[in-house]
C-alpha positions in Angstrom: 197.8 318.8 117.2 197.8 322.6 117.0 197.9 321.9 112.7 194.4 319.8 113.2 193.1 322.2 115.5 193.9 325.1 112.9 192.1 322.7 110.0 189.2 322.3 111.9 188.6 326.2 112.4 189.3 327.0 108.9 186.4 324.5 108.5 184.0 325.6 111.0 184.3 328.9 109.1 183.9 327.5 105.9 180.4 325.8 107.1 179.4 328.6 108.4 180.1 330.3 104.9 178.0 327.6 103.1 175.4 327.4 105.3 175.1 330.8 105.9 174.5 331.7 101.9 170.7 332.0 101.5 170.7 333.8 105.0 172.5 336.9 103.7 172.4 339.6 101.5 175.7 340.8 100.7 176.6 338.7 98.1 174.6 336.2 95.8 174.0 332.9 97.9 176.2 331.0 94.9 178.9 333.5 95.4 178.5 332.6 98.9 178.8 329.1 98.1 181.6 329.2 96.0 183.5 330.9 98.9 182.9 328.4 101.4 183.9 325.4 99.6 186.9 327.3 98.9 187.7 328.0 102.4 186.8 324.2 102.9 189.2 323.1 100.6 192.0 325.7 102.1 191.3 323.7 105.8 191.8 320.3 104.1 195.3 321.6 102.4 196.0 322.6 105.8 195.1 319.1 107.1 196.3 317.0 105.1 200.2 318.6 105.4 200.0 320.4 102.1 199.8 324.3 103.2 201.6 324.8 107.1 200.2 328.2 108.9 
């Protein structure tokens, strides 16, 4: 339970990231995009057993 609630955090952040990309300035919105499918894919590792925190 607590490895699925951990996923779905890291995933929440990660759509936040995506979403967030044309909203921001810091840092080129494909930047930004390339970031938050990474974090995406770091919450599905976590998920699916592959990376434990």
């Amino acid at each position: 339970m607590r490895q699925n609630l951990i996923a779905f955090v890291i995933g929440l952040v990660g759509a936040f990231i995506t979403l967030g990309a044309y909203s921001q300035t810091f840092v080129s919105p494909s930047q930004c995009i390339t970031v938050g499918l990474l974090v995406l894919m770091f919450g599905l590792l976590v998920r699916e057993g592959f990376i434990s925190l």
